[in-house]
C-alpha positions in Angstrom: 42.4 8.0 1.6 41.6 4.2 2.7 38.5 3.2 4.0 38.2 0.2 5.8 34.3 -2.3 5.2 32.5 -2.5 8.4 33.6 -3.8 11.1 35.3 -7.5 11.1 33.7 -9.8 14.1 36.6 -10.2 15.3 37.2 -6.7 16.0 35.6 -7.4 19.2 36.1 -4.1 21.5 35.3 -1.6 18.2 32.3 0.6 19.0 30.6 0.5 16.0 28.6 -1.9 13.9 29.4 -5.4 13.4 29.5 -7.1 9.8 30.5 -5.4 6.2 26.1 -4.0 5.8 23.8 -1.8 7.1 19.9 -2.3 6.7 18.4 -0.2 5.0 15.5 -0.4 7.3 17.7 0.5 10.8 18.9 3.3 9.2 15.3 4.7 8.4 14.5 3.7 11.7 17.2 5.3 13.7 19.5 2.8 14.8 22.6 4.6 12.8 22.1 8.5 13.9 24.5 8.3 16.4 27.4 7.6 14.5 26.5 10.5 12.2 26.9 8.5 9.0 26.0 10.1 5.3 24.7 8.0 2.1 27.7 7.9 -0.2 27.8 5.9 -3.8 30.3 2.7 -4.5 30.8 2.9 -7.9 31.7 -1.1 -9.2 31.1 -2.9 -12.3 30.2 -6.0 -10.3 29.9 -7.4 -6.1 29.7 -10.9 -5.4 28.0 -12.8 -2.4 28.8 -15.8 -1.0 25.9 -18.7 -0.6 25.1 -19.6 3.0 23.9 -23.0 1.7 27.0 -24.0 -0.2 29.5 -21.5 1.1 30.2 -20.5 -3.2 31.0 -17.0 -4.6 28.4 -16.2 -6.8 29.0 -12.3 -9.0 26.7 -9.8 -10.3 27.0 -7.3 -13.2 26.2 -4.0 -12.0 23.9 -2.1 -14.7 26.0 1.0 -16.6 24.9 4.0 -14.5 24.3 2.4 -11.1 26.1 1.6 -8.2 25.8 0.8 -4.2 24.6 2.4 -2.5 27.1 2.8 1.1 26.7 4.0 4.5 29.7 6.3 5.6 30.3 7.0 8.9 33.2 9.8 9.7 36.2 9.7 10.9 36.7 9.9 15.0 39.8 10.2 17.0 39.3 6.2 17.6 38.5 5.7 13.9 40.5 8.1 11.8 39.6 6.9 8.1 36.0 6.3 9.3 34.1 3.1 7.8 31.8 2.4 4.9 28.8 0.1 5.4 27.0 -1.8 2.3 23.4 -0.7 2.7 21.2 -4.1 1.8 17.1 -4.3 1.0 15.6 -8.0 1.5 15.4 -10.0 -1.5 12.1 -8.7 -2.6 12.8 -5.7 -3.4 16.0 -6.0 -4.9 14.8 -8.2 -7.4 13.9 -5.7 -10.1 16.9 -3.5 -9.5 18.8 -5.0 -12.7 22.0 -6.9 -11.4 22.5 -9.8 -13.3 24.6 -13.0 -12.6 27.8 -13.4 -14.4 28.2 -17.6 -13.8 25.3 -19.9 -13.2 22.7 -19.8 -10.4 21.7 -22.4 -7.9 18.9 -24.6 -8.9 17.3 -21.9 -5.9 18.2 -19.0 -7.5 18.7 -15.9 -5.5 16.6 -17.2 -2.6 19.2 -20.1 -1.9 22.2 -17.2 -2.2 21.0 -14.7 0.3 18.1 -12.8 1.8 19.3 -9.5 1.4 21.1 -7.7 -1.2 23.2 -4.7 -1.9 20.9 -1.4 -2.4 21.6 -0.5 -6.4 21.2 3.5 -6.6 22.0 6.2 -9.4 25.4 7.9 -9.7 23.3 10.7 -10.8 20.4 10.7 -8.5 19.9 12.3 -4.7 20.5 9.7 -2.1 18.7 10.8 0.2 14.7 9.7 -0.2 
């Protein structure tokens, strides 16, 4: 089965979330209950994210044995596949989480790409913490 990222801004009457993430922080908070979602794992060997400064692609190794954590959120008779959300952290405290770049950095490193980051998790671990 195909599930559809997010929820593109132009998809303008959709009911649920807008953008391709979910904060880590609203869901701990609340803000996603509603939509009944569940923690699910993307398994990938790399993600990229794309600079807001200079609008480049920039790719990251995912370390053997981790992956994305995601943000599911069930099918309903409006959404039938359902969607999956990224779940990002700030900068900060994705920094020791182990992705590395696979090209060159801006002279600003990370900073200058984005200020929040895919959540790296185990395949093996519970999700829920």
């Amino acid at each position: 089965m195909e599930v559809r990222w997010g929820v593109q801004y132009g998809e303008m009457s959709h009911p649920y979330p807008k953008g391709p993430c979910a904060r880590l922080e609203s869901i701990k908070e609340g803000r996603w209950k509603w939509l009944k979602p569940r923690p699910v794992r993307i398994p990938v060997s790399s993600f990229g994210e794309r600079s807001r400064k200079d609008r480049c692609n920039y790719w990251f190794a995912v370390p053997d044995g981790l992956a994305l954590q995601g943000l599911f959120v069930p099918p309903t008779p409006s959404e039938p596949s359902g969607r999956v959300y990224v779940v990002t952290v700030p900068l900060e405290e994705a920094i020791g989480s182990g992705f590395t770049p696979q090209l060159p950095m801006p002279e600003g490193g990370l900073a200058e790409i984005h200020d929040r980051w895919p959540r790296l998790v185990s395949l093996k671990d519970s999700l829920i913490r």
